[in-house]
Every structure is written in C-alpha cells, then in structure tokens.
C-alpha positions in Angstrom: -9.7 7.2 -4.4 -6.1 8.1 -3.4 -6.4 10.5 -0.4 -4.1 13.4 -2.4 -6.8 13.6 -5.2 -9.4 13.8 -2.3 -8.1 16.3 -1.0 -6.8 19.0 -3.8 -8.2 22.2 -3.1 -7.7 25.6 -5.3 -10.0 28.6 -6.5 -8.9 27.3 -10.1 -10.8 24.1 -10.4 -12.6 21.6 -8.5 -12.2 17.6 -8.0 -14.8 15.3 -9.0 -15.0 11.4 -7.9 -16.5 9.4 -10.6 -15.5 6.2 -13.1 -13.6 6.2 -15.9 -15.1 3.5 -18.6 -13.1 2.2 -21.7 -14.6 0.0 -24.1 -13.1 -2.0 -26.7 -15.2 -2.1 -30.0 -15.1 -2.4 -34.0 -15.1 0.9 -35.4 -18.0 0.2 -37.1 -19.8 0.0 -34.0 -18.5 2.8 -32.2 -21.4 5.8 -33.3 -24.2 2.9 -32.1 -22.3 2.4 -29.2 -21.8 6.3 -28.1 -25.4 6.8 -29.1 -26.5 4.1 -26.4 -24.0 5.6 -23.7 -25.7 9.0 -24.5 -29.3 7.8 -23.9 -28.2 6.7 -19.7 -25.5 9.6 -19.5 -25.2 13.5 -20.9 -21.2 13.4 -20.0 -21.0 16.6 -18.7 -17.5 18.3 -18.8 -18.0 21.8 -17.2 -19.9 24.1 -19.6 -19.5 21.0 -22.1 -21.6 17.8 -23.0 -21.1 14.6 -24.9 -17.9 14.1 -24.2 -15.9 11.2 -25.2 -12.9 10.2 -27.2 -12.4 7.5 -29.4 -8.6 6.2 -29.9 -7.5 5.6 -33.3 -7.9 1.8 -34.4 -5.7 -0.9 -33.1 -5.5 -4.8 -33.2 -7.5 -6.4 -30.5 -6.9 -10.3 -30.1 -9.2 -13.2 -28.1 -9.5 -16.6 -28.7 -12.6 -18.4 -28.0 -13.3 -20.9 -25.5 -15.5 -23.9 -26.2 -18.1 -22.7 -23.9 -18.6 -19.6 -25.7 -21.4 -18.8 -28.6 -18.8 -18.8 -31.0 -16.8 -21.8 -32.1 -14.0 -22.2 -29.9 -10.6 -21.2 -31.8 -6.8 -23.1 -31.6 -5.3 -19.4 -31.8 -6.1 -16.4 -31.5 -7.6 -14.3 -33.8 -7.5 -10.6 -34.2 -10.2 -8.0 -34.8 -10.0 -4.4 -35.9 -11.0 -2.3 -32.6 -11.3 1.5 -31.4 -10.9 1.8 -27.9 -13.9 4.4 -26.7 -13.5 6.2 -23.3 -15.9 8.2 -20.9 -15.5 9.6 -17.5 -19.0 9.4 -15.7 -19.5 10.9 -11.8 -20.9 7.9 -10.6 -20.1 4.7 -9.0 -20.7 0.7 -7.7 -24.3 0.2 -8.4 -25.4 3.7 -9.9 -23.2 2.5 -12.6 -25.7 -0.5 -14.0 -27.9 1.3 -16.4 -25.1 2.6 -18.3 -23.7 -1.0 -18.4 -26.6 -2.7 -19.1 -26.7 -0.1 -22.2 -23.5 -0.8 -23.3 -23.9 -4.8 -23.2 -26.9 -3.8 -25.5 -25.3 -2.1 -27.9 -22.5 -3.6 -28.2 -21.8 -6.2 -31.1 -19.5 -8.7 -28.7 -21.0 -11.5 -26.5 -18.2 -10.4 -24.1 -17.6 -6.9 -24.3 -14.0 -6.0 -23.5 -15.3 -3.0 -20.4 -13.3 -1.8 -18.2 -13.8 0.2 -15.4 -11.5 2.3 -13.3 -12.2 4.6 -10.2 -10.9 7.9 -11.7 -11.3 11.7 -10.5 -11.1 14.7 -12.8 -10.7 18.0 -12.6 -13.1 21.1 -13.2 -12.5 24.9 -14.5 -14.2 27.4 -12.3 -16.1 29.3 -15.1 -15.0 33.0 -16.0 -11.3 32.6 -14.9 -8.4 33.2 -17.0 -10.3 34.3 -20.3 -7.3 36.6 -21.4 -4.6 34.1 -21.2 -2.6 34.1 -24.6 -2.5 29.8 -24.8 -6.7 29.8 -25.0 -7.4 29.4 -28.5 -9.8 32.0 -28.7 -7.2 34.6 -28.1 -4.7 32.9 -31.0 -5.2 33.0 -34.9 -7.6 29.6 -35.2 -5.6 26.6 -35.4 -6.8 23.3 -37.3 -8.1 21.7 -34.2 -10.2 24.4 -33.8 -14.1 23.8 -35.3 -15.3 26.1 -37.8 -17.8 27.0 -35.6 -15.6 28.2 -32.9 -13.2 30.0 -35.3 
C-alpha cells in the first residue's frame, strides 16, 4: 500500500488495509453471486454489513479461444454484464475461500475478477451526529429507505 495511506492518522476515522474485488457478471447472476460472497464474508462497513454495490449494466466483450469449453469465436461477442464490487480486509492467501466461492457461483468458465490492494476509511462512531449534511437531520430524501425515514 502507498506509504501516505499507511500512515493517515486523525480522531475522525481510521485506515484499514484490505482488497478491493470487482467482478464482471450477467445481471441475472448477480443475487447468486452476492449470496455466495456473503456465505465466506459479512462485509463489514463500520456499524454496517453486507455491503456491496452493483454498477448499472454495461456491454462486456470476449472472444473465445479454441482451447476453451466453448467454441472458439472469429469475433468477439458481447454479453450483458453488471460489474459487482466489495472491499474485504484481507489479503494474498486469506483471500482463497472467497475466490474459490466466487468461481463457484459464478456462471463463466473464466470469471472476469479482479483484485486490487485497496485501503478504506472508517467513521469513529458517535462523532458529528448534529451536522446539518447527515440525512437524518434533513427532510428524507429519495435515497433514503423507508425504514430509515
């Protein structure tokens, strides 16, 4: 990790090393796919779990290579695919079991996974409750859940 990410200290929030996984997959697939990721990992955020977000859908492309399971393809061809992310505090090897559940869920012989050293930030809990820009302290926007309203 960059040493200025290592080394960011404040009574606001606090720094934590961990990966940043992004997975290409048909939208279709995406709720299997989540539900697999949440069997090996809660993603904690804070005072949060299940955290993830899902990218609206967008054209991946491949072509297939005669060695594959698929008939190999003169062009390329192009699927419908949402990109799902995750950040999980772990990395190198403490990272199989989430992988290994991801090439099992996942509909592709090749899954399209990528992985990224990341760091992210943490609130310190009970800080800042009465600032006017927290949505509890505004009329409920549209983003907001009902539950939270």
């Amino acid at each position: 990790m960059p040493e200025p990410l290592c080394n960011i200290a404040s009574s606001r929030f606090s720094i934590e090393q961990g990966t940043r996984v992004l997975i290409q997959v048909p939208q279709e697939a995406a709720g299997r796919l989540l539900q697999a990721i949440l069997a090996q990992e809660p993603l904690h955020w804070g005072d949060y779990d299940q955290v993830a977000y899902t990218s609206s859908t967008g054209v991946q492309q491949f072509r297939t290579l005669p060695q594959a399971r698929n008939r190999a393809t003169e062009q390329a061809v192009a699927v419908a695919c949402v990109e799902l992310q995750v950040f999980v505090p772990k990395q190198g090897q403490d990272l199989e079991p989430l992988l290994r559940a991801i090439y099992h869920a996942h509909p592709y012989e090749e899954p399209v996974i990528l992985l990224v050293p990341a760091a992210r930030s943490l609130h310190h809990r009970g800080q800042d409750e009465a600032n006017p820009n927290r949505f509890w302290n505004q009329k409920a926007a549209d983003w907001v859940p009902e539950i939270h309203r």
